[in-house]
C-alpha positions, 0 to 999 in steps of 0.5 A: 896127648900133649904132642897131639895137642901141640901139633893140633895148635901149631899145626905142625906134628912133633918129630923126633929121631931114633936111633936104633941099636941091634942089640942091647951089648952094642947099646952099652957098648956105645953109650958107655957111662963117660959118653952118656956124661958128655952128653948130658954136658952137651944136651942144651949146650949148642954147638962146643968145641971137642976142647969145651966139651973136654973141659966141661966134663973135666977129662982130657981132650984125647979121650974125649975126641975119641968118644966124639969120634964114636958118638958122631959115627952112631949119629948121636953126635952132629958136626956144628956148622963152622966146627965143634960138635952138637948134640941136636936134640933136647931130651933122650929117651932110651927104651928096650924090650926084654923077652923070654926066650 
């Protein structure tokens, strides 16, 4: 109801990206625990260097670079204008759905 009325207010409706995975594997497979570490270092941040981000999580800059690597080709990730990285988006949720076979 709060989006409704934000939208209704400013007269522009709230937009948000998705990012689907096929299967919750490939999910767990791409959002390992040190890449969901760096992009909770990222969220808010603006653009950083793979260098920044490196320290900021306190791991060395080859494996960063890596997960960014992985990150960017998922579309999580954005390439900064300029250089370095940037997580454009102010909150993540993550959300599936588990049936019964």
């Amino acid at each position: 109801m709060a989006d409704f009325a934000r939208a209704w207010r400013t007269g522009k409706p709230e937009r948000s990206a998705r990012i689907s995975f096929a299967t919750p594997e490939l999910l767990w497979k791409v959002l390992t625990a040190k890449r969901w570490e760096l992009l909770k270092a990222l969220c808010g941040a603006g653009p950083v260097s793979i260098r920044e981000a490196a320290r900021r999580v306190n791991r060395d800059v080859k494996s960063v670079h890596d997960d960014v690597t992985a990150l960017l080709s998922a579309g999580v990730l954005d390439r900064a204008e300029g250089g370095g990285i940037v997580f454009p988006y102010d909150a993540v949720k993550v959300e599936f759905l588990l049936r019964a076979a």
